[in-house]
C-alpha positions in Angstrom: -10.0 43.4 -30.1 -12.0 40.9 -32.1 -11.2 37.4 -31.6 -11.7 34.8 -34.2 -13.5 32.7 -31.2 -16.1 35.3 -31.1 -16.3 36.1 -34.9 -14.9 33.6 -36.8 -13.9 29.6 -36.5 -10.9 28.1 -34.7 -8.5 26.0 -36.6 -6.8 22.9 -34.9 -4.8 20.5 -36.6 -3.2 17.9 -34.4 0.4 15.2 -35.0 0.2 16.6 -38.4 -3.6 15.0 -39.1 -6.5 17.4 -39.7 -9.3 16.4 -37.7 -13.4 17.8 -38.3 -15.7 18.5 -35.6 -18.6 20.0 -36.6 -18.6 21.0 -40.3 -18.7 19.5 -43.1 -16.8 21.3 -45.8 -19.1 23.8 -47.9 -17.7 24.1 -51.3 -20.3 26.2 -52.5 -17.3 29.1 -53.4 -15.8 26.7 -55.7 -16.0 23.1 -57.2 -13.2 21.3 -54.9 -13.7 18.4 -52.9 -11.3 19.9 -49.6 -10.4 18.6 -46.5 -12.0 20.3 -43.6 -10.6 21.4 -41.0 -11.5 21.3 -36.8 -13.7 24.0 -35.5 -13.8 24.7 -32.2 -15.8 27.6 -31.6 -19.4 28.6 -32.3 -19.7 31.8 -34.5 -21.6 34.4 -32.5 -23.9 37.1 -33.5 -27.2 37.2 -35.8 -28.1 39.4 -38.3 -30.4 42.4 -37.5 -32.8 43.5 -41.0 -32.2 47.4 -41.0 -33.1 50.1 -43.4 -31.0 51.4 -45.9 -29.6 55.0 -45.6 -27.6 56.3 -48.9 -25.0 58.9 -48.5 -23.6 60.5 -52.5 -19.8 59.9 -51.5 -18.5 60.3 -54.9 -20.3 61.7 -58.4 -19.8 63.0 -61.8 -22.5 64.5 -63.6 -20.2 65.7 -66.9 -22.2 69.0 -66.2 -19.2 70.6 -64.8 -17.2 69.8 -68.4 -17.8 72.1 -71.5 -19.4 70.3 -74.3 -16.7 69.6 -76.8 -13.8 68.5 -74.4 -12.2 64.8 -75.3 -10.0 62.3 -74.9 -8.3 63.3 -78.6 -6.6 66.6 -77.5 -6.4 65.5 -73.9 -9.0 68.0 -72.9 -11.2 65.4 -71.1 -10.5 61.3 -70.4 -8.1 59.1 -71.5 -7.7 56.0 -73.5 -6.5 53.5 -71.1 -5.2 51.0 -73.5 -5.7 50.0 -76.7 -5.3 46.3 -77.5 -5.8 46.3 -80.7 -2.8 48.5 -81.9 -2.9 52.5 -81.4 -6.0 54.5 -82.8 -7.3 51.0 -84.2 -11.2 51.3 -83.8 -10.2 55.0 -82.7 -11.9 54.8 -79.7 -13.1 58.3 -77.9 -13.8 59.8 -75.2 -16.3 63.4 -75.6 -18.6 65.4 -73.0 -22.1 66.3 -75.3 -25.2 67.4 -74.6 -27.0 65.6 -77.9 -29.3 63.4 -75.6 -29.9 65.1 -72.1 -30.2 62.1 -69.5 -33.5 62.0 -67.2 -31.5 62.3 -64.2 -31.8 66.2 -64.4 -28.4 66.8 -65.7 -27.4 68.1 -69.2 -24.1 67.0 -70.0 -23.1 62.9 -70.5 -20.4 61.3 -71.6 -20.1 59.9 -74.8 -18.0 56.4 -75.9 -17.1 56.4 -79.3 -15.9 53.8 -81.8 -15.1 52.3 -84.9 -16.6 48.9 -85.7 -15.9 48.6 -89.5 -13.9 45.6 -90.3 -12.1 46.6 -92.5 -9.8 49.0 -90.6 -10.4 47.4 -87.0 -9.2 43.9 -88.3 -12.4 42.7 -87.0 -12.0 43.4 -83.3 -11.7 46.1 -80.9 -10.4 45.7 -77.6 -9.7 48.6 -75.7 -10.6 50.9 -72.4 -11.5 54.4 -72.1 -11.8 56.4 -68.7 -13.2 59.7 -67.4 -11.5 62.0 -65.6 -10.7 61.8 -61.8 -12.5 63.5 -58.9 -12.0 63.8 -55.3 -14.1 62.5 -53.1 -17.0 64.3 -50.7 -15.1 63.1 -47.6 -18.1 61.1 -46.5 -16.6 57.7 -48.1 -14.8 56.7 -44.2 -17.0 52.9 -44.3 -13.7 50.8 -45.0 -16.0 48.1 -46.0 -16.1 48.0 -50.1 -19.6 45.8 -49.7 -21.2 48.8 -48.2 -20.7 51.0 -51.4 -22.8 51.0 -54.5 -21.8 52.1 -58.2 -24.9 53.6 -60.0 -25.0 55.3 -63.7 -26.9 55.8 -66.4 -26.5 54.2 -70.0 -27.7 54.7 -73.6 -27.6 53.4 -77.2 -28.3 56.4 -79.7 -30.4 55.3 -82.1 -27.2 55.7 -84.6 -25.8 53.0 -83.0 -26.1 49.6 -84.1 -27.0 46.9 -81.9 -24.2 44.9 -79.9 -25.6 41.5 -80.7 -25.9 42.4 -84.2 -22.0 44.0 -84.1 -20.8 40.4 -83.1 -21.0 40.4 -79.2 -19.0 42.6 -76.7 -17.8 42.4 -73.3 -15.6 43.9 -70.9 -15.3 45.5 -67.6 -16.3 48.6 -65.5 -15.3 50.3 -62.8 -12.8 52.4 -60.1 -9.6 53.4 -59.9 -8.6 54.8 -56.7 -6.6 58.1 -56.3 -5.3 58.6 -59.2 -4.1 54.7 -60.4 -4.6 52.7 -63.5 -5.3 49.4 -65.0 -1.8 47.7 -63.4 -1.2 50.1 -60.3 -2.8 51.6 -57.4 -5.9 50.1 -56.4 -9.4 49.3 -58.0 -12.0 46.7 -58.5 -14.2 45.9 -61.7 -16.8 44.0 -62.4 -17.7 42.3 -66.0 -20.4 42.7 -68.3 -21.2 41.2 -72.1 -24.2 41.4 -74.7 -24.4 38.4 -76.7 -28.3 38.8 -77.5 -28.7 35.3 -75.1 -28.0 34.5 -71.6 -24.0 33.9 -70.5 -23.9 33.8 -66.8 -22.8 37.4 -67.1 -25.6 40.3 -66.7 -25.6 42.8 -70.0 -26.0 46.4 -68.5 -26.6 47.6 -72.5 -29.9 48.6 -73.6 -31.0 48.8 -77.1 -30.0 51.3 -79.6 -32.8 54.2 -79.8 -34.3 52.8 -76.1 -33.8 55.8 -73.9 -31.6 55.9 -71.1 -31.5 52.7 -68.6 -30.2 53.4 -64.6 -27.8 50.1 -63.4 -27.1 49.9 -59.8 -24.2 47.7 -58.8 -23.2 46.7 -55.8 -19.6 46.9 -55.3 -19.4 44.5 -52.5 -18.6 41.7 -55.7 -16.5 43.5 -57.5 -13.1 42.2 -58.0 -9.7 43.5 -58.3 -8.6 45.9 -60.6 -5.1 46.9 -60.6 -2.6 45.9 -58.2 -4.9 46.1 -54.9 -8.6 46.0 -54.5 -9.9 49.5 -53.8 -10.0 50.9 -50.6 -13.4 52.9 -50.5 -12.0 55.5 -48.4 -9.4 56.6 -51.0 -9.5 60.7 -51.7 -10.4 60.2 -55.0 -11.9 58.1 -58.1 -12.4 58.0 -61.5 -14.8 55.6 -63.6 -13.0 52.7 -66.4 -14.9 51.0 -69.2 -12.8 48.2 -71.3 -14.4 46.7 -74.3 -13.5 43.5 -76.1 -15.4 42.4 -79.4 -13.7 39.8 -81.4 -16.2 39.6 -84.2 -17.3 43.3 -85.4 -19.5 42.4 -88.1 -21.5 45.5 -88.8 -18.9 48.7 -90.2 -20.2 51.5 -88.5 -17.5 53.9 -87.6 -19.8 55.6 -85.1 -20.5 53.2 -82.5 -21.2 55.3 -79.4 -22.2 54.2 -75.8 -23.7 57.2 -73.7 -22.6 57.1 -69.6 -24.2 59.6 -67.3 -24.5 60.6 -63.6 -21.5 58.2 -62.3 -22.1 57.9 -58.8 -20.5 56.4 -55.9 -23.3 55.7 -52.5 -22.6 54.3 -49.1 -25.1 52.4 -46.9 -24.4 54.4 -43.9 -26.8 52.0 -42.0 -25.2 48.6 -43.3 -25.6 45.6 -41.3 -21.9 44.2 -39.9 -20.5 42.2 -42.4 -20.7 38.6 -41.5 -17.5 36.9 -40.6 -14.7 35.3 -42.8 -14.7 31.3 -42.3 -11.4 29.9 -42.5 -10.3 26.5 -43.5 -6.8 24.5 -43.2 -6.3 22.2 -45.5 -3.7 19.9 -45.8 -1.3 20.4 -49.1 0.0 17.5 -51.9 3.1 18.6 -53.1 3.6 19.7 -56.7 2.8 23.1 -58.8 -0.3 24.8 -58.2 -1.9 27.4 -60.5 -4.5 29.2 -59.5 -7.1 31.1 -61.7 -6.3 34.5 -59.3 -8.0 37.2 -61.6 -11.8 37.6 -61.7 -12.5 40.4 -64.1 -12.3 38.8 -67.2 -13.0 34.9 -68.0 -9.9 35.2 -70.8 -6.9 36.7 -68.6 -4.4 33.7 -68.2 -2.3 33.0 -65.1 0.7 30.4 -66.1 4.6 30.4 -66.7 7.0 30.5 -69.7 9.8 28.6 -70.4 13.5 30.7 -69.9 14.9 28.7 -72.8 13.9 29.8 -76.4 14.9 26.8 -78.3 11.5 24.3 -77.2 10.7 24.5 -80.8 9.1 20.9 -82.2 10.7 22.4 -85.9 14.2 22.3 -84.7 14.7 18.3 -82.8 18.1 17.8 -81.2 17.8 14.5 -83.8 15.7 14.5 -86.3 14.8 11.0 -86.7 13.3 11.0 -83.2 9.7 12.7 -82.4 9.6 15.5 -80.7 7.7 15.0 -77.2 6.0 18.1 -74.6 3.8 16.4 -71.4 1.9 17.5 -68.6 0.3 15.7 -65.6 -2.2 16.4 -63.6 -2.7 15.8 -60.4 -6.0 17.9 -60.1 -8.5 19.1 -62.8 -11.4 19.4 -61.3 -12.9 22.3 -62.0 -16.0 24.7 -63.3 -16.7 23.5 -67.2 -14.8 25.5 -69.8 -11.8 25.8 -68.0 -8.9 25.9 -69.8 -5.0 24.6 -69.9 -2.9 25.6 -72.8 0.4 24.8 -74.4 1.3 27.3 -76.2 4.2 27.8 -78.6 5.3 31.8 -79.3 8.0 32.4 -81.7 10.6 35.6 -81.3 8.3 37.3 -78.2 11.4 40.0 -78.4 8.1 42.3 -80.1 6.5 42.3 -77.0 7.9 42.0 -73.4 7.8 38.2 -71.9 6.9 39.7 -69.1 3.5 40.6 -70.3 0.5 38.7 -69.6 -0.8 40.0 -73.6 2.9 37.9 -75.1 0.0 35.3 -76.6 -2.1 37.5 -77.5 0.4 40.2 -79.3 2.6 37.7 -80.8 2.1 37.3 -84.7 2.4 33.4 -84.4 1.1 31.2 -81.8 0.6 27.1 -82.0 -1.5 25.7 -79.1 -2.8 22.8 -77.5 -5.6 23.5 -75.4 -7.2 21.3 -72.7 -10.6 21.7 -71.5 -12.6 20.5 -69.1 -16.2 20.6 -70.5 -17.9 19.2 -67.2 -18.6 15.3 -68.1 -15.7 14.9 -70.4 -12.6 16.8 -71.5 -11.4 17.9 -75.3 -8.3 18.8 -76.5 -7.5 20.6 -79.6 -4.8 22.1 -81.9 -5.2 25.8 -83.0 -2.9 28.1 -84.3 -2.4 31.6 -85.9 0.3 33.3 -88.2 0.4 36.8 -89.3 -2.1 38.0 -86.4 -1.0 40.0 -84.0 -3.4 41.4 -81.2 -5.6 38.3 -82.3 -6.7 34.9 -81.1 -6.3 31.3 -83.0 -8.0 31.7 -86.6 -6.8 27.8 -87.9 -7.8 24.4 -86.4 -5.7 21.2 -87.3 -7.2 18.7 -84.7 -10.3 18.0 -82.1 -10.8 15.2 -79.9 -12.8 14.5 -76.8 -11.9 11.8 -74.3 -14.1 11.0 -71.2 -10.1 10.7 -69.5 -10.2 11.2 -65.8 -9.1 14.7 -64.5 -5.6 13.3 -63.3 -3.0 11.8 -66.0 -0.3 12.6 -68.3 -1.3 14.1 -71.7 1.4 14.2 -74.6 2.1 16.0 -77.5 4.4 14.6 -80.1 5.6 15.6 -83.4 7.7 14.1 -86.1 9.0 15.7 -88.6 9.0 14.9 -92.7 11.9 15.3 -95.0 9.3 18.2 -96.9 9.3 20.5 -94.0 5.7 19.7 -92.8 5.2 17.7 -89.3 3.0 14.6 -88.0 1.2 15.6 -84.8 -0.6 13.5 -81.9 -1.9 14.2 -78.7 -2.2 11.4 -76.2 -4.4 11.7 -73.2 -4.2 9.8 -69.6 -6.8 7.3 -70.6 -4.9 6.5 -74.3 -6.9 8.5 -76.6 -5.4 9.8 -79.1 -6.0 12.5 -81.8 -3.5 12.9 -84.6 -2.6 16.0 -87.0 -0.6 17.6 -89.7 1.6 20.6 -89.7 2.2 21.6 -93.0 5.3 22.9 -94.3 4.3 26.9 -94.7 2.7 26.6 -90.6 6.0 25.0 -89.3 8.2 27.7 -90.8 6.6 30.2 -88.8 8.0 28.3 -85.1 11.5 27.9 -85.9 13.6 29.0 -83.1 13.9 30.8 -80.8 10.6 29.6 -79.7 9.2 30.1 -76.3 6.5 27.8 -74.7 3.8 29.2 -72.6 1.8 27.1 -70.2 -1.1 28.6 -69.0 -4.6 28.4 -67.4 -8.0 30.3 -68.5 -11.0 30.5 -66.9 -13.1 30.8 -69.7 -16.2 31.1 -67.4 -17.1 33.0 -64.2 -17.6 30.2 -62.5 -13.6 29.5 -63.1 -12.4 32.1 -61.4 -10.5 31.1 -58.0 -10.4 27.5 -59.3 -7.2 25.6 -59.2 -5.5 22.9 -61.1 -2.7 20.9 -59.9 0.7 19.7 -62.0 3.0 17.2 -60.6 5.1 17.1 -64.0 5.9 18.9 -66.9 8.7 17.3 -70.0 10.2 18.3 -72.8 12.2 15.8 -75.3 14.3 16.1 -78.2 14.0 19.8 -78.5 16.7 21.9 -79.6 17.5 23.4 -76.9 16.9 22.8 -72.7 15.6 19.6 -72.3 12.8 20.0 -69.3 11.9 17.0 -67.0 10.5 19.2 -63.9 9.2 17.0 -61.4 7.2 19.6 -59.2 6.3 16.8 -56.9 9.5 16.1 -55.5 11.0 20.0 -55.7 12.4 21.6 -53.1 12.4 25.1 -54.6 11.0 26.8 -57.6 13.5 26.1 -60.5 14.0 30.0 -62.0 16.5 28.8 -63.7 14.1 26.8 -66.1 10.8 28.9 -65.6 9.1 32.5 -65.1 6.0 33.5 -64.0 6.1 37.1 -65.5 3.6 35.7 -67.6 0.8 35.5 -65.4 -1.7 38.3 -65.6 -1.3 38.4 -61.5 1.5 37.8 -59.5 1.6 34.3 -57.0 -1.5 32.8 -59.1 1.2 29.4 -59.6 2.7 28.3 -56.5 5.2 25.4 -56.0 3.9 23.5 -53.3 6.6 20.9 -51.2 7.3 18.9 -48.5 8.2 21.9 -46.5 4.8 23.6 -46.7 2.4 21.2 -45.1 -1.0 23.4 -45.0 -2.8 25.9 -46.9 -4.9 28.3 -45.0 -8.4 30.1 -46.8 -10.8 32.3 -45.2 -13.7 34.4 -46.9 -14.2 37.9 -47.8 -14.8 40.3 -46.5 -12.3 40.1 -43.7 -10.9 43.7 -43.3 -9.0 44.1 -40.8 -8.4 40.6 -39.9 -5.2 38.8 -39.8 -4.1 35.1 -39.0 -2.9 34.0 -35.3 -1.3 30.9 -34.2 -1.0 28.9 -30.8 -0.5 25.9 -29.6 -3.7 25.6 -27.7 -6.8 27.5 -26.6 -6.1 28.5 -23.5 -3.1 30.5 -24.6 -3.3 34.6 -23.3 -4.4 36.9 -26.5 -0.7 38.1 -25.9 1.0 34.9 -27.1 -1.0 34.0 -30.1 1.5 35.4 -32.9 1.6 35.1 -36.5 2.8 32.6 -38.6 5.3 34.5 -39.2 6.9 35.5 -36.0 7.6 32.1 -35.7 9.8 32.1 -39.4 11.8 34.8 -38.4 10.0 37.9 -38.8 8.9 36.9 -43.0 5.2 36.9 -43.2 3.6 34.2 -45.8 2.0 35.5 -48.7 -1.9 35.9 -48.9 -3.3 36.3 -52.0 -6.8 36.8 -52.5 -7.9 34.2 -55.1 -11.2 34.7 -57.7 -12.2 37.9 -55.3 -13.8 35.3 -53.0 -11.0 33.1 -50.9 -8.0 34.2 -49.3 -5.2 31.0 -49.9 -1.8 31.3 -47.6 0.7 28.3 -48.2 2.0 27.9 -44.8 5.8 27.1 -44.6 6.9 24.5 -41.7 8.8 27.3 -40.4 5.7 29.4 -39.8 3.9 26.9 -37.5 4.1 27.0 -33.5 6.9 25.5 -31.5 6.8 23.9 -28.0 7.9 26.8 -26.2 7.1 29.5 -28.2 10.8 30.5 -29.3 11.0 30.8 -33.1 13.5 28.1 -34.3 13.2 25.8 -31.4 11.1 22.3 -32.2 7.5 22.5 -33.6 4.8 21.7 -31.8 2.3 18.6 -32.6 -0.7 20.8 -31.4 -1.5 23.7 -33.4 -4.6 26.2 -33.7 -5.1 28.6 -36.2 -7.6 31.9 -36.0 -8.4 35.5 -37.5 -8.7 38.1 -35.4 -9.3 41.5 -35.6 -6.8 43.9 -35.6 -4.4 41.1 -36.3 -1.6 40.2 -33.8 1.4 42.6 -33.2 3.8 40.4 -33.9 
C-alpha cells in the first residue's frame, strides 16, 4: 500500500484554521491566489533518466480496408456529428490509395468536405471517425501519460489552404471500446491553423507539402466523453472534429489525408511523480468551474426553469427591466468569458443540451470578459441563425472595474416596440444601447436565460469564477433574487444545470461545506483518507465518506489538470471515530494508494 506520507503530502487543518508549514502555494496550474494548506511530510523518491522502449499497442494502417469503402453507405467510418445541420458541408469519410504515405503502407484515409459558402452557411462544424479495432493486448500500463498517439497527415495539393479557407480548429483523438463523443471513455486534445501563433499547436501542413508524421503524447490529453480513457480498454477507434466559422474559399473538395494511426506505450516509463494535494478553505456562494478542456468555446453554466425572463414582456411597463450578477471572484486567464444570454422558444432543441445557444435561431447576449488588465462587456445578438454564433453588435465598453462587483443590465421599453439598453458595471461605468423594434420581436416570451462561462483560451480551462448573487426584476414571469451566499441548498426549483457541457462544473458552495480538497494528475489509483492525527493505524484512516454515512463526495477532475472535492461537514473526522458523533477540531487529510476500504 502506498501511503500519501511516502508519495504525496499530508493535509492538516486545525479548530477550523488552515495552517502552512513548508510551502508556499504554487499556482502555476492556474491563475488563483489559494490558501495553502499544512504539509507535514517530505515527498520521497527522485526521478531516475531511463531509455525509452515503444511497444505498437494499437494501429490502423487503412491497408486492411478496400479502397472505395466510406462513411456514405456505412461501408467504413462514421460522421460523429454534424453541427452545422445534416449533410451541410457533407463531410466524408473514404479509404484511397491516391497518395501512398511514406510509412510503407498503401491505403489512407481520406477527410472530405465542402467549404463553399454558399451551401455551408459559411461554417462547418462537424466530426468524422474511423472505424474501431481491438487492441494487441500489450496496452496493460494503466497510466494514460505512458502512451503516445502518432499519425501521418497531408494536404492534397487540391486542397486549399486552412488559413486562406478562414481558420479551422477542432479536436482529435480516442474513443475507448466502442464509445462516442458523450459516452464511454476518451480523451482529445485540440488543434487550429490560423496562419499565426494561438497558444494551440497546428498539426496541418500545407496543401501539396507531402505527408507530415505528429507524435502526441497522450499523457495531456483531456477528456473526451463521459470518462477519460483508460489505456487498457480492448479497443479504440480514432475522432477528428472540425470547427471553421468563416469558410471563405468555395471548394467543395476540401480533403485532409490521416494515415498509419497508431497507439505506443513506453514500456520503460519512469513512475509518474506524485499527485500534490491542497485544502483550501471555501467562501460560500456559486461556483462555476470551466471543467472541459477540449475546446476553448464549450460553456459550463445554468438556465433559468422559468421561460417568461423576457426584457420585451415587463410585469409593468413603465418600470425598466433589470438582470444582475455579482462576482465574488473573477480572476482569471485573459479572454475568459461570462455570458447572459437570452434564448427564445428552446422547444427546437432540448434545454438540456449544452448546443441550446448555439442551435437556437435567436440569441441576445451580454458577455463579460476579462481581458487581463481591464474587463469589457458587450451586447451581441443574432436572429434567423441557427447552428451560428452572434452576427450583430449594439454596444462595447471597457471598464478597468475590479474583478468582484455587481454588473447590471437594464432595459426600458418605448411605446414603438424598440427598447433602451444599459449595462452598469461594479465600478459605475456604464454603456448604453438600442433595441430596435424588429430585434425585440424576436425575444418575446417564453424566453429562457442562460448564464454561462467560456474559456475562450487554453489557458481558461480549470479556472473558476465565483457568484454570490444573481436578480431578475420586472420580468414577466419568476422574479429571481438568488442569494447563493447565504443558500443552504441548490434552488432546482429556479435553476438547471443541464446546460453545462459537463456535469458538476457549477457547484453551490455553503456554510455546510467548509473545505475544498485538489490534488494533481496523474493520481491513478489514489483515493483521499482522513484522520484525526498522524499517528492513527493505516486501518483507521477512512474516507470522507465513511464518516457521511456511506455517500462519497464528488471528485471531478477540473481543466484535465486538478482534481476539486467540496467536502461536506458531514464528511470530516469525529472525536471517536463513529460517524455522526461530534467532529473533531484536528483533522488530516492524505491520498493513498489503493484508496481506503471504507
Amino acid at each position: 500500500m502506498l501511503l500519501i506520507d511516502q508519495f504525496c503530502k499530508n493535509a492538516y487543518y486545525q479548530s477550523s484554521e488552515l495552517l502552512a508549514f513548508h510551502k508556499q502555494q504554487q499556482d502555476n496550474y492556474m491563475k488563483k491566489s489559494i490558501l495553502t494548506v499544512s504539509l507535514i511530510a517530505a515527498l520521497s523518491g527522485f526521478t531516475i533518466a531511463t531509455q525509452a522502449q515503444y511497444l505498437l499497442v494499437w494501429q490502423d494502417d487503412f491497408d486492411q480496408q478496400p479502397v472505395g469503402v466510406n462513411s456514405t453507405d456505412a461501408t467504413y467510418g462514421a460522421v460523429a456529428y454534424n453541427f452545422a445541420g445534416a449533410g451541410v458541408g457533407n463531410p466524408t469519410v473514404t479509404i484511397t490509395n491516391a497518395n501512398p504515405p511514406p510509412s510503407g503502407n498503401t491505403n489512407y484515409a481520406a477527410f472530405t468536405f465542402d467549404t463553399t459558402p454558399a451551401t455551408t452557411g459559411g461554417s462547418d462544424n462537424f466530426g468524422l471517425e474511423i472505424n474501431v479495432l481491438p487492441t494487441t493486448g500489450g496496452n496493460t500500463d494503466p497510466n494514460i501519460q505512458d502512451y503516445t498517439l502518432e499519425f501521418d497527415i497531408a494536404l492534397p495539393a487540391t486542397s486549399s489552404s486552412l488559413e486562406a479557407i478562414g481558420g479551422i480548429n477542432g479536436n482529435l483523438g480516442l474513443y475507448g471500446n466502442s464509445s462516442g463523443q458523450y459516452n464511454g471513455d476518451g480523451c482529445e486534445t485540440n488543434f487550429n491553423d490560423y496562419g499565426g501563433p494561438s497558444g494551440i499547436t497546428s498539426i496541418f501542413p500545407e496543401p501539396g507539402a507531402g505527408w507530415v508524421h505528429d507524435s502526441m503524447p497522450m499523457g495531456s490529453f483531456a477528456t473526451a466523453g463521459a470518462a477519460l480513457l483508460n489505456p487498457t480498454d480492448s479497443s479504440f477507434n480514432f475522432h477528428i472534429g472540425f470547427y471553421m466559422a468563416g469558410d471563405s474559399i468555395a471548394n467543395p473538395n476540401e480533403e485532409i489525408d490521416i494515415a498509419n494511426v497508431q497507439v505506443l506505450l513506453n514500456t520503460n516509463a519512469p513512475p509518474p511523480p506524485p499527485p500534490i494535494m491542497n485544502v483550501i478553505k471555501t467562501q460560500p456562494g456559486l461556483r462555476w468551474f470551466a471543467q472541459d478542456a477540449t475546446a476553448v468555446y464549450n460553456e459550463q453554466g445554468l438556465y433559468t426553469i422559468d421561460q417568461n425572463q423576457s426584457f420585451a414582456n415587463p410585469a409593468n411597463s413603465a418600470q425598466p427591466v433589470t438582470y444582475s450578477v455579482t462576482f465574488q471572484d473573477y480572476n482569471t486567464a485573459p479572454n475568459f468569458t461570462f455570458q447572459i444570454q437570452f434564448i427564445a422558444d428552446n422547444t427546437a432543441q432540448s434545454a438540456n443540451s449544452p448546443y441550446t445557444v448555439y442551435f437556437s435561431p435567436a440569441d441576445f447576449a451580454l458577455s463579460i470578459v476579462n481581458q487581463g488588465t481591464d474587463f469589457t462587456a458587450s451586447i451581441d445578438y443574432k436572429t434567423n441563425n441557427p447552428a451560428g454564433g452572434t452576427t450583430g453588435n449594439l454596444m462595447f465598453m471597457t471598464t478597468a472595474t475590479a474583478q468582484v462587483g455587481t454588473w447590471t443590465l437594464v432595459f426600458t421599453n418605448n411605446p414603438d416596440g424598440s427598447a433602451d439598453g444599459g449595462v452598469i458595471a461594479p465600478d459605475g461605468t456604464a454603456g448604453t444601447f438600442t433595441v430596435s423594434s424588429n430585434i425585440v420581436a424576436y425575444f418575446v416570451n417564453p424566453v429562457t436565460i442562460y448564464y454561462g462561462i467560456v474559456p475562450e483560451n487554453t489557458a481558461g480551462f480549470g479556472q473558476f469564477i465565483d457568484t454570490s448573487r444573481i436578480t431578475t426584476a420586472n420580468v414577466g414571469g419568476q422574479n429571481i433574487n438568488d442569494n447563493f451566499a447565504t443558500d443552504a441548498s441548490f434552488d432546482t426549483s429556479t435553476w438547471s444545470t443541464g446546460y453545462s457541457y459537463e456535469a458538476n462544473s457549477v457547484q453551490l458552495v455553503t456554510t455546510d461545506t467548509p473545505y475544498w480538497v485538489t490534488w494533481t494528475v496523474p493520481a491513478n489509483g489514489f483515493g483521499l483518507e482522513t484522520a484525526t492525527n498522524l499517528t492513527t493505524p493505516s486501518a483507521a484512516w477512512y474516507s470522507p465518506g465513511y464518516y457521511a454515512g456511506g455517500t462519497q463526495p464528488i471528485t471531478t477532475l477540473m481543466g484535465g489538470s486538478l482534481y476539486w472535492t467540496l467536502l461536506n461537514t458531514a464528511d470530516l473526522p469525529t472525536v471517536d471515530g463513529i460517524p455522526g458523533d461530534p467532529v473533531s477540531k484536528t483533522a488530516f487529510f492524505r491520498l493513498s494508494k489503493p484508496g481506503p476500504s471504507q
